[in-house]
mmCIF file of the N, C-alpha and C atoms, coordinates in Angstrom:
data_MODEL
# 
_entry.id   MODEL 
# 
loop_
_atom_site.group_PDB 
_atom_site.id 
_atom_site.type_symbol 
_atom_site.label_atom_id 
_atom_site.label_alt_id 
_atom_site.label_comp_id 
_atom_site.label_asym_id 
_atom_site.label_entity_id 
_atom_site.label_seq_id 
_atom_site.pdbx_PDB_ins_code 
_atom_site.Cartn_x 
_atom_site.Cartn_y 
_atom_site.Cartn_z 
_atom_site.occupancy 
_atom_site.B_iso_or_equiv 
_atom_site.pdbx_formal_charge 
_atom_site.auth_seq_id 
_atom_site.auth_comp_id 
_atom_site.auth_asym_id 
_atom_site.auth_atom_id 
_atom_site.pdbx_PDB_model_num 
ATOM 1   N N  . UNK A 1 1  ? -17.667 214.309 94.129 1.00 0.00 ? 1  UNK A N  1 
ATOM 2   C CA . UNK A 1 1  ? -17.831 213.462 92.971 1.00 0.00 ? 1  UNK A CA 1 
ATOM 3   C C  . UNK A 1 1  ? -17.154 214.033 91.726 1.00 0.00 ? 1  UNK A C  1 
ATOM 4   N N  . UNK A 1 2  ? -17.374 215.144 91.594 1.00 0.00 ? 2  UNK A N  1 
ATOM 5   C CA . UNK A 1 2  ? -16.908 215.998 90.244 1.00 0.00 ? 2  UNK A CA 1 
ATOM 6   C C  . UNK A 1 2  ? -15.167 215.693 90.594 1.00 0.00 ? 2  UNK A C  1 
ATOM 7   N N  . UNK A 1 3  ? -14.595 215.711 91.586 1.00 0.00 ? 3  UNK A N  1 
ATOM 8   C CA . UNK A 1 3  ? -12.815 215.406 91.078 1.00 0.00 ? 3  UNK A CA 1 
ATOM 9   C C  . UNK A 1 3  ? -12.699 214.395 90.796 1.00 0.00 ? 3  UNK A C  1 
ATOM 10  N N  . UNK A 1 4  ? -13.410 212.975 91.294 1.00 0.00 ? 4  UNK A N  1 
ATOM 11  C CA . UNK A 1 4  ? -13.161 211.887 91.061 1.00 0.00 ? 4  UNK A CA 1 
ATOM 12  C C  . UNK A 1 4  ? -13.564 211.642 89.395 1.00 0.00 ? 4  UNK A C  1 
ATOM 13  N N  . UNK A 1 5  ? -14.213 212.012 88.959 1.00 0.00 ? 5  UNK A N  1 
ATOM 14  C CA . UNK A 1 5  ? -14.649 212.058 87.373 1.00 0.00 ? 5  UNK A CA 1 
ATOM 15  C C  . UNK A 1 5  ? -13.527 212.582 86.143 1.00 0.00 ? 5  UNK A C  1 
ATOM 16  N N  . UNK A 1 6  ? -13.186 214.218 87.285 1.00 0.00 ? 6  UNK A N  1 
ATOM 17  C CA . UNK A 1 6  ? -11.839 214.814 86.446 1.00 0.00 ? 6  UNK A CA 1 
ATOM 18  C C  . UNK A 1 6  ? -10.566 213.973 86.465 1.00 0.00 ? 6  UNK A C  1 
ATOM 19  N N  . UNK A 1 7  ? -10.393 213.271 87.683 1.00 0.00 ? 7  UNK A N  1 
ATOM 20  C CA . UNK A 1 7  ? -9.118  212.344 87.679 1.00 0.00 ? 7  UNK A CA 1 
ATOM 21  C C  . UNK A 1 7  ? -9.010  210.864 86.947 1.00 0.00 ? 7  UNK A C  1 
ATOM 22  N N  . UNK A 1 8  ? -10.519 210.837 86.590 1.00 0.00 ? 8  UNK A N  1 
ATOM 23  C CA . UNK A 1 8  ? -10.645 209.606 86.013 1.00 0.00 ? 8  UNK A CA 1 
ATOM 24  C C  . UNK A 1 8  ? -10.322 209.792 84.104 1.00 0.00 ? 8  UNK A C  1 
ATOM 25  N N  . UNK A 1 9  ? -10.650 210.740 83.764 1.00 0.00 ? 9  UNK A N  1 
ATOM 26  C CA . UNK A 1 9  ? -10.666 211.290 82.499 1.00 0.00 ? 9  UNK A CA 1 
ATOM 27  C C  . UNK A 1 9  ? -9.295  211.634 82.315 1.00 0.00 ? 9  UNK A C  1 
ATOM 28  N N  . UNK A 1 10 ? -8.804  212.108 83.316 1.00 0.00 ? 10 UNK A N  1 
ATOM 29  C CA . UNK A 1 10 ? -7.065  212.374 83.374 1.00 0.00 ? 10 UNK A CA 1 
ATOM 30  C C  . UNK A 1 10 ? -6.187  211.459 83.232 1.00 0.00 ? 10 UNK A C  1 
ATOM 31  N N  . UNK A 1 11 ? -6.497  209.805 84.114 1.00 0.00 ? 11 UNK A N  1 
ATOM 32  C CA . UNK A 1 11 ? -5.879  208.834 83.756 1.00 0.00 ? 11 UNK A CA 1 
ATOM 33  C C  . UNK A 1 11 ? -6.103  208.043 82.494 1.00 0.00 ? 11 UNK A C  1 
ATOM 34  N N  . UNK A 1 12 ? -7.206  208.155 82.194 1.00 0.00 ? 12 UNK A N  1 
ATOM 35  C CA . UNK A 1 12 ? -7.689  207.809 80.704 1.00 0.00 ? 12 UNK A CA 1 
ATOM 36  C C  . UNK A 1 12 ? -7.218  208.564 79.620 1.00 0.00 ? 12 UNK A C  1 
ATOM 37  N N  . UNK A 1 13 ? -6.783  209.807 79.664 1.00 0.00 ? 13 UNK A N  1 
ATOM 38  C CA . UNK A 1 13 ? -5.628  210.519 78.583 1.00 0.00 ? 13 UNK A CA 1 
ATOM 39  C C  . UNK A 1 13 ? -4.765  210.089 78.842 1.00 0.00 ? 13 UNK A C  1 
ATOM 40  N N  . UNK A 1 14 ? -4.359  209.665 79.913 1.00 0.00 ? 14 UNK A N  1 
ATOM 41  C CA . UNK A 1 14 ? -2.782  209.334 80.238 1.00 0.00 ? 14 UNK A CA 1 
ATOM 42  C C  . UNK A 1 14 ? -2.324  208.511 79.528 1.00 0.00 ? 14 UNK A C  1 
ATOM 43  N N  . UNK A 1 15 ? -3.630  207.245 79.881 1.00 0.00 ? 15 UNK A N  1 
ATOM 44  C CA . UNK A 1 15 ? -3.141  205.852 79.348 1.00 0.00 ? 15 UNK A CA 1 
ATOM 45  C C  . UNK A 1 15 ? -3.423  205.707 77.685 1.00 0.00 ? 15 UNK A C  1 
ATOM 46  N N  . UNK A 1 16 ? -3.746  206.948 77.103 1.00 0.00 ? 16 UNK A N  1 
ATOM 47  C CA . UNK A 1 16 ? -3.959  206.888 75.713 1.00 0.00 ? 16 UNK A CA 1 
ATOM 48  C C  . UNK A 1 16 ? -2.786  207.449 75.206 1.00 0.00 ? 16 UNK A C  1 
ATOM 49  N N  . UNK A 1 17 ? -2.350  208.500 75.789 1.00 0.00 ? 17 UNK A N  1 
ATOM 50  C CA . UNK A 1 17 ? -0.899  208.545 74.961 1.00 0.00 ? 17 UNK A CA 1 
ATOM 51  C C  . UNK A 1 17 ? 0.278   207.783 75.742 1.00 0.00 ? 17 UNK A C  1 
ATOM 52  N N  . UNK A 1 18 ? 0.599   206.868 76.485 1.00 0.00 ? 18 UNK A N  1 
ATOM 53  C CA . UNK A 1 18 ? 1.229   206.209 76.443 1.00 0.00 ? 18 UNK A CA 1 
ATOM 54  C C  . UNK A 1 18 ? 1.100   205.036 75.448 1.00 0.00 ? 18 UNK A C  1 
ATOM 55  N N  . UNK A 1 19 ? -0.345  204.682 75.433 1.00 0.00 ? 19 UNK A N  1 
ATOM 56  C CA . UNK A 1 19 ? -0.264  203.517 74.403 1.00 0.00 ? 19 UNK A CA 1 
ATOM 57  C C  . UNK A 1 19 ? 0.122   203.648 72.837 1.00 0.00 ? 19 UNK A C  1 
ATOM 58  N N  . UNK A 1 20 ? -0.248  205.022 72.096 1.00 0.00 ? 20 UNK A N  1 
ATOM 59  C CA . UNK A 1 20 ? -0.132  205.849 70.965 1.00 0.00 ? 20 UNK A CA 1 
ATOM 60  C C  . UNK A 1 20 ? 1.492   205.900 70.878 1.00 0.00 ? 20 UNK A C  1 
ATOM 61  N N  . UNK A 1 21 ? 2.346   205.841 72.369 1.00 0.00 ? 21 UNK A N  1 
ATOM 62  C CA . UNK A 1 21 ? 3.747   206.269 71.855 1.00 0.00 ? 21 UNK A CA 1 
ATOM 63  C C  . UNK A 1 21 ? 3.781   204.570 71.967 1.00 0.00 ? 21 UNK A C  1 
ATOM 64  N N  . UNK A 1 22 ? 3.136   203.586 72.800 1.00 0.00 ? 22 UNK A N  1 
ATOM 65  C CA . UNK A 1 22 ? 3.505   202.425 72.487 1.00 0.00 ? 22 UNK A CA 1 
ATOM 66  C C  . UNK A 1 22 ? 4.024   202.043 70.623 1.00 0.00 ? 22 UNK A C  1 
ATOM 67  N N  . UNK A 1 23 ? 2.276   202.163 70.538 1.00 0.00 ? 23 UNK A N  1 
ATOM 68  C CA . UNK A 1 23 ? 2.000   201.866 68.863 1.00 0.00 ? 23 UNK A CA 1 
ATOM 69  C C  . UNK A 1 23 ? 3.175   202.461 68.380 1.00 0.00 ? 23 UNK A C  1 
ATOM 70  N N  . UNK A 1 24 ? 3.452   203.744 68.117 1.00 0.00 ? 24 UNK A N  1 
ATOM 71  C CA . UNK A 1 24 ? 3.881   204.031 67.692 1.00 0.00 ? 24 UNK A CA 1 
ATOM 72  C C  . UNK A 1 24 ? 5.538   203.593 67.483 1.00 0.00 ? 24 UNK A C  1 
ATOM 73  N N  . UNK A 1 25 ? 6.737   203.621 68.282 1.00 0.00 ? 25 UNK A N  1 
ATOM 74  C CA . UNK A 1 25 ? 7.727   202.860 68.926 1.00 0.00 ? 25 UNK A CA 1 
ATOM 75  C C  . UNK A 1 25 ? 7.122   201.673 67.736 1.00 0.00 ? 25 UNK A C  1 
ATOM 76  N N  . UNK A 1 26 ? 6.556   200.567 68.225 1.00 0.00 ? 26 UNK A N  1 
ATOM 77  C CA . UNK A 1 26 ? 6.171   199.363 67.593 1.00 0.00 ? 26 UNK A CA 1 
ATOM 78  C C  . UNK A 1 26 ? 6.516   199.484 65.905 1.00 0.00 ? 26 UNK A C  1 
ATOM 79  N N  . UNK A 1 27 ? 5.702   200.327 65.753 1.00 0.00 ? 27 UNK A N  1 
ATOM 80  C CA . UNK A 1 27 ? 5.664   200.779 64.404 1.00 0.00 ? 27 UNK A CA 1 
ATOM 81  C C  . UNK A 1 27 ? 6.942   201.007 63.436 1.00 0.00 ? 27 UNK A C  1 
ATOM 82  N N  . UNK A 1 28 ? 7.382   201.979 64.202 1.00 0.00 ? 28 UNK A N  1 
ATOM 83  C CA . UNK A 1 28 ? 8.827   201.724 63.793 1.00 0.00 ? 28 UNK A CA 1 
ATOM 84  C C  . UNK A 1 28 ? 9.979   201.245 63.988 1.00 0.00 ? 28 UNK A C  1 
ATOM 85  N N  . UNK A 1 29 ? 9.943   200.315 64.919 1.00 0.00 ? 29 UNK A N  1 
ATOM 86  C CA . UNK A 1 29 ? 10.767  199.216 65.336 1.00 0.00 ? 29 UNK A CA 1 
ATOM 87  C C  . UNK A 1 29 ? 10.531  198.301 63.775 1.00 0.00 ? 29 UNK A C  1 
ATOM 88  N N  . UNK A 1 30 ? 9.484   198.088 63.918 1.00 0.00 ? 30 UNK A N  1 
ATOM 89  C CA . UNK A 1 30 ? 9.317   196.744 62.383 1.00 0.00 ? 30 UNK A CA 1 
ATOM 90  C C  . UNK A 1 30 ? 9.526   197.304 61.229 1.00 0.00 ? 30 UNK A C  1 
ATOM 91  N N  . UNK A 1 31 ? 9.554   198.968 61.165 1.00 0.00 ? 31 UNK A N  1 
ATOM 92  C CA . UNK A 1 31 ? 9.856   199.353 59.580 1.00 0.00 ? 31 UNK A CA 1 
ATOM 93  C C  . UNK A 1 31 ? 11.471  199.837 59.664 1.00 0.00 ? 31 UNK A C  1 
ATOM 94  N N  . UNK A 1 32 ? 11.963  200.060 60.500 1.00 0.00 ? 32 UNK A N  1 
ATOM 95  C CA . UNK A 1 32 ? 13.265  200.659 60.956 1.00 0.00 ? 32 UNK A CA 1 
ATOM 96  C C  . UNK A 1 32 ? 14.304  199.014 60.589 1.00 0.00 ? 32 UNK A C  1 
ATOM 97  N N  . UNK A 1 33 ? 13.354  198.121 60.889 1.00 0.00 ? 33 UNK A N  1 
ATOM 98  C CA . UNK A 1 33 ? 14.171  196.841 60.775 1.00 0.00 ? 33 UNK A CA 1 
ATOM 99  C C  . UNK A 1 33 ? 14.070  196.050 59.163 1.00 0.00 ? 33 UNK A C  1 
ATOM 100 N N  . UNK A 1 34 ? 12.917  196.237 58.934 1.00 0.00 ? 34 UNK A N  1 
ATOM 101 C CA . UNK A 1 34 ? 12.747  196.131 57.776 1.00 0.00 ? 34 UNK A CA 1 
ATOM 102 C C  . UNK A 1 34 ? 13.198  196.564 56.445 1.00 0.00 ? 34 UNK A C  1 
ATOM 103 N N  . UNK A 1 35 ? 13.690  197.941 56.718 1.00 0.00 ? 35 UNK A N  1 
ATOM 104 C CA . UNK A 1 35 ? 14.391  198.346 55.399 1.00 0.00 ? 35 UNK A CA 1 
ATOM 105 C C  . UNK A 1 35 ? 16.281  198.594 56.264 1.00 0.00 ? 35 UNK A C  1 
ATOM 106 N N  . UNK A 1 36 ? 16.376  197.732 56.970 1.00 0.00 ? 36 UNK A N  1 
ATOM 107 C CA . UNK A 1 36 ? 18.024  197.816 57.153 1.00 0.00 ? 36 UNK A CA 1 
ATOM 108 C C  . UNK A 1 36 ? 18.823  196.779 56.452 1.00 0.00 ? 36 UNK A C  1 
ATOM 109 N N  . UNK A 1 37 ? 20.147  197.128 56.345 1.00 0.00 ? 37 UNK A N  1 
ATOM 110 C CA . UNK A 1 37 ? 20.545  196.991 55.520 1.00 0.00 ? 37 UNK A CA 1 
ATOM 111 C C  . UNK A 1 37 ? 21.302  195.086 55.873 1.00 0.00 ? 37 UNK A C  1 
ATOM 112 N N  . UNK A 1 38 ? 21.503  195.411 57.233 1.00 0.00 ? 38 UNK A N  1 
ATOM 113 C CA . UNK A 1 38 ? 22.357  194.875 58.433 1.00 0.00 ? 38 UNK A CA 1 
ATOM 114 C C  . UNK A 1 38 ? 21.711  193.445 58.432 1.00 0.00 ? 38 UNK A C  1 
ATOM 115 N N  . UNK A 1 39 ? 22.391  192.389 57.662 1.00 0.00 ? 39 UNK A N  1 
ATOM 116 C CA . UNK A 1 39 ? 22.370  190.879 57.980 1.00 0.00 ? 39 UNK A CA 1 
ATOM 117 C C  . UNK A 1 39 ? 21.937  190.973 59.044 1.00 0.00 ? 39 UNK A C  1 
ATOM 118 N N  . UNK A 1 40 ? 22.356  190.900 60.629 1.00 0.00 ? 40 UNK A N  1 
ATOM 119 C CA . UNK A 1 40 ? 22.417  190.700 62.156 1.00 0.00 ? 40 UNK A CA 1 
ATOM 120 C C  . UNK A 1 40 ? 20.555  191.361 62.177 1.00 0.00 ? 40 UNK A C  1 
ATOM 121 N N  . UNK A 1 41 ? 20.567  192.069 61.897 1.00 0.00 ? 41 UNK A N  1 
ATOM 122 C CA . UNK A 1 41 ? 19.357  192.773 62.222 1.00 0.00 ? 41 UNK A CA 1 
ATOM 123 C C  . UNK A 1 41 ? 17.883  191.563 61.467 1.00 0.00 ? 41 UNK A C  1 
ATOM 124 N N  . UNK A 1 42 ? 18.460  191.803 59.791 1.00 0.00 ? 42 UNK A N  1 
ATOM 125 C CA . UNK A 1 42 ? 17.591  191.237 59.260 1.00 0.00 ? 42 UNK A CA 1 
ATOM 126 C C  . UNK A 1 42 ? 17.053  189.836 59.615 1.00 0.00 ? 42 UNK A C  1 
ATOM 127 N N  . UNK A 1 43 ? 18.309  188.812 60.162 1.00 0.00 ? 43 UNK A N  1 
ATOM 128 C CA . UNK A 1 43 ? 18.030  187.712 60.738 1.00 0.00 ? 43 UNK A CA 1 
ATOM 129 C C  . UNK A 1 43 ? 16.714  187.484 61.770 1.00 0.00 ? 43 UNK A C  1 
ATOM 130 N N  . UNK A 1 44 ? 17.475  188.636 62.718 1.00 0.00 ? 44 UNK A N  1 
ATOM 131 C CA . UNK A 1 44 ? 16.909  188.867 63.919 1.00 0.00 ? 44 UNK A CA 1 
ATOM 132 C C  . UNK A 1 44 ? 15.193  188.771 64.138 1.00 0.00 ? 44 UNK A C  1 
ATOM 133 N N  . UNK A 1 45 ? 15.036  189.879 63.074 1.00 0.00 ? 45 UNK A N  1 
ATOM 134 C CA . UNK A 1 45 ? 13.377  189.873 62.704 1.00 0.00 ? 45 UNK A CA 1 
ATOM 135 C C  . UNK A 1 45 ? 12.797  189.492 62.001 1.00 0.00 ? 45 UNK A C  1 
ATOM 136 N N  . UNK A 1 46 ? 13.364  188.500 60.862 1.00 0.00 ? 46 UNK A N  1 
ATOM 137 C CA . UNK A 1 46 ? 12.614  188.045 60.073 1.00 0.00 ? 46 UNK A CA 1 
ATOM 138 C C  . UNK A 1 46 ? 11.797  187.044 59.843 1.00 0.00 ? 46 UNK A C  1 
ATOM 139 N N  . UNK A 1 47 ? 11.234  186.820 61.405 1.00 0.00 ? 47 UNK A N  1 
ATOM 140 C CA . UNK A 1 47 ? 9.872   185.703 61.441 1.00 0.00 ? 47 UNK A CA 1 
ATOM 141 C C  . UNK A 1 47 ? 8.839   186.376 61.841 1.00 0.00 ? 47 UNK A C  1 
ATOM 142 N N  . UNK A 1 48 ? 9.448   187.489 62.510 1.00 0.00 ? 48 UNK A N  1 
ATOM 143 C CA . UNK A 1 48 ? 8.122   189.438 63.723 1.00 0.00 ? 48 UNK A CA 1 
ATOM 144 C C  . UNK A 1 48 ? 7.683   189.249 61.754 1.00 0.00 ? 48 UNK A C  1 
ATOM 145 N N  . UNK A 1 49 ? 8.717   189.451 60.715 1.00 0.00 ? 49 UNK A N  1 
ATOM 146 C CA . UNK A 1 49 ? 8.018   190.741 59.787 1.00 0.00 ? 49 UNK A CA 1 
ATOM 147 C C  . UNK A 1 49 ? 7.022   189.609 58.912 1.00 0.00 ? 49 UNK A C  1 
ATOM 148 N N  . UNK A 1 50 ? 7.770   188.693 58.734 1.00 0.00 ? 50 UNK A N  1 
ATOM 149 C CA . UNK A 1 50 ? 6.464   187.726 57.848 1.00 0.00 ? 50 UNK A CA 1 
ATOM 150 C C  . UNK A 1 50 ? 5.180   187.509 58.870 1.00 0.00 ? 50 UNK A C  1 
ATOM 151 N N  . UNK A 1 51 ? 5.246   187.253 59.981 1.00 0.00 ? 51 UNK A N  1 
ATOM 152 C CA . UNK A 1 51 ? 4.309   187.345 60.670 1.00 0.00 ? 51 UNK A CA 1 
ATOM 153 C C  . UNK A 1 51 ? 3.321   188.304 60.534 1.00 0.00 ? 51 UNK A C  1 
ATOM 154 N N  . UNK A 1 52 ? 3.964   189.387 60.730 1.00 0.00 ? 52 UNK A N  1 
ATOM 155 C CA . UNK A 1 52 ? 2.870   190.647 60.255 1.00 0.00 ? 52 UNK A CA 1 
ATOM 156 C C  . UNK A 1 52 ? 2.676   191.098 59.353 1.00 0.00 ? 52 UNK A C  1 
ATOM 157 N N  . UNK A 1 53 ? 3.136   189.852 58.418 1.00 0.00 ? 53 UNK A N  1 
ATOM 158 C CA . UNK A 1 53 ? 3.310   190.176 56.858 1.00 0.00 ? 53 UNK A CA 1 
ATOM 159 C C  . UNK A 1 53 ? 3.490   191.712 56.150 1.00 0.00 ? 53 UNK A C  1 
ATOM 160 N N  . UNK A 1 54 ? 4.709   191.877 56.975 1.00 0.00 ? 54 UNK A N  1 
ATOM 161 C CA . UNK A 1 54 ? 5.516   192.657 55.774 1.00 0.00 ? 54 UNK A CA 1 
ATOM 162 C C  . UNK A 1 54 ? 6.489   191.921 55.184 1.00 0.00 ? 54 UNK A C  1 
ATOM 163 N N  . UNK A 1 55 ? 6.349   192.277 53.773 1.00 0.00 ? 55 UNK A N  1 
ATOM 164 C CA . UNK A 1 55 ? 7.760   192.003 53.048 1.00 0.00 ? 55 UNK A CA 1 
ATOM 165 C C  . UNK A 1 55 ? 8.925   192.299 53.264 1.00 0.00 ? 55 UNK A C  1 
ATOM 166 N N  . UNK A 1 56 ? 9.495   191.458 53.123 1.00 0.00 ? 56 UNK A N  1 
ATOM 167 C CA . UNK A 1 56 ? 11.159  191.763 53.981 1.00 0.00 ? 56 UNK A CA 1 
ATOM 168 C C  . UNK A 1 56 ? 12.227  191.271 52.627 1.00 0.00 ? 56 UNK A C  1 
ATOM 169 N N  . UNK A 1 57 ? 12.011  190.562 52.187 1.00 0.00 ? 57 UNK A N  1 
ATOM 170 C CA . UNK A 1 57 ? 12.623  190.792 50.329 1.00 0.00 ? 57 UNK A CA 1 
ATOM 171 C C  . UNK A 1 57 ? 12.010  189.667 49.389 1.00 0.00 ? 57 UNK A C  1 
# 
């Protein structure tokens, strides 16, 4: 019983920092896009950033 508990706690860290580098990635995908400079880009995202209401200009 005791490994099945340790392996369970193991996949449950696992799946916490994958999701943390998710968030994270996410995170700066919308601010990385947000302060560029690049027409093509700005187009691109600018319904993601009002959506999540950031200001975009």
């Amino acid at each position: 019983m005791q490994v099945y508990a340790e392996t369970r706690a193991g996949s449950r860290t696992d799946a916490l920092k994958i999701a943390l580098v998710a968030f994270a990635m996410g995170v700066a995908l919308v601010f990385v896009t947000g302060f560029a400079h690049s027409e093509a880009i700005h187009n691109a995202a600018h319904d993601t950033r009002h959506a999540l209401s950031f200001p975009c200009h």
